[in-house]
VOGU-3710 file (C-alpha; in Angstrom, 3 decimals, decimal comma):
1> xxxxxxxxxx> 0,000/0,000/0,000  1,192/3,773/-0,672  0,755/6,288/2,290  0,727/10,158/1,036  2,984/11,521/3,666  -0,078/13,714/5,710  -1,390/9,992/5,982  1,871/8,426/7,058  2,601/11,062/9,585  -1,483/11,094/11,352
11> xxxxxxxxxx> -1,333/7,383/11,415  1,791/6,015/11,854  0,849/3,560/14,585  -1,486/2,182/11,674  1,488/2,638/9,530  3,760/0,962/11,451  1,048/-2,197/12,178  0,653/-2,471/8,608  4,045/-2,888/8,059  4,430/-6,115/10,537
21> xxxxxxxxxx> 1,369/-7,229/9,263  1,236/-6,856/5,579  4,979/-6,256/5,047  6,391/-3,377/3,431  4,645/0,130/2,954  5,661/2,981/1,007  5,547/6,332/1,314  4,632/9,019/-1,028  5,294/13,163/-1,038  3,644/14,559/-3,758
31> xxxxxxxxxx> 2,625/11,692/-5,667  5,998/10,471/-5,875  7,147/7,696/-4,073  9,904/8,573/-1,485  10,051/6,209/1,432  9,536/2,749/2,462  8,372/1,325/6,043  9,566/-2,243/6,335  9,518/-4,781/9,099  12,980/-5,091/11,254
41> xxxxxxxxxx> 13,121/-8,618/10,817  13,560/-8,067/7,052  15,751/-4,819/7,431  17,826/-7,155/9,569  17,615/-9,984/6,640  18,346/-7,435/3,874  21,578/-6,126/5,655  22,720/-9,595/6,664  22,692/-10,443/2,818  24,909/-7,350/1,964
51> xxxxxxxxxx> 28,665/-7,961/2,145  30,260/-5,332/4,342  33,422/-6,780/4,293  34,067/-5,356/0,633  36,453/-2,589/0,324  35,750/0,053/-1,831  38,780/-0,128/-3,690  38,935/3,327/-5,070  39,583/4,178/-1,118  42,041/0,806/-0,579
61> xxxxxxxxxx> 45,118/2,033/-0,277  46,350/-1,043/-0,972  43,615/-1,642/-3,810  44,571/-1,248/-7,749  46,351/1,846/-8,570  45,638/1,196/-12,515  42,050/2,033/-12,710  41,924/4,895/-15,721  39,490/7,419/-14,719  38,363/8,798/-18,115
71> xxxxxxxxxx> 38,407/12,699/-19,244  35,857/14,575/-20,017  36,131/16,434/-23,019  34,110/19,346/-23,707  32,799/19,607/-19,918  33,132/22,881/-18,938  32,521/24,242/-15,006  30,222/27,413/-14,378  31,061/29,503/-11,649  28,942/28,479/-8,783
81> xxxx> 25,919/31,097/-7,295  24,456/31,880/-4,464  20,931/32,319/-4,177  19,463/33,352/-0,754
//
């Protein structure tokens, strides 16, 4: 089910119910969805399956020092502004 955000936020015990009961529920702002509400048992499931041992090896600095980052040609910067 999709909660607009007004929804989410006056109900969130119903929200949150849903969620152990029915599984995940998303949230929407705008008509766009933004946001999901998902048991802990399966955030807990999800994050076992993700390898966090992996070392991002453009930060290794023991990792590979031949990775070519490519050039960008005809990518030009603009002077940043600042809009209050």
């Amino acid at each position: 089910m999709t909660w607009p955000v007004a929804d989410a936020k006056a109900r969130f015990s119903e929200l949150l119910d849903a969620a152990e009961n029915q599984g995940p529920q998303t949230i929407s702002r705008r008509g766009i969805e933004t946001a999901v509400v998902i048991p802990i048992a399966e955030w807990k499931r999800l994050n076992a399956s993700v390898q966090r041992d992996m070392i991002d090896p453009l930060t290794d600095p023991n990792g590979p020092h031949d990775i070519e980052i490519p050039v960008l040609r005809g990518f030009k910067l603009r002077p940043a502004t600042l809009e209050d």
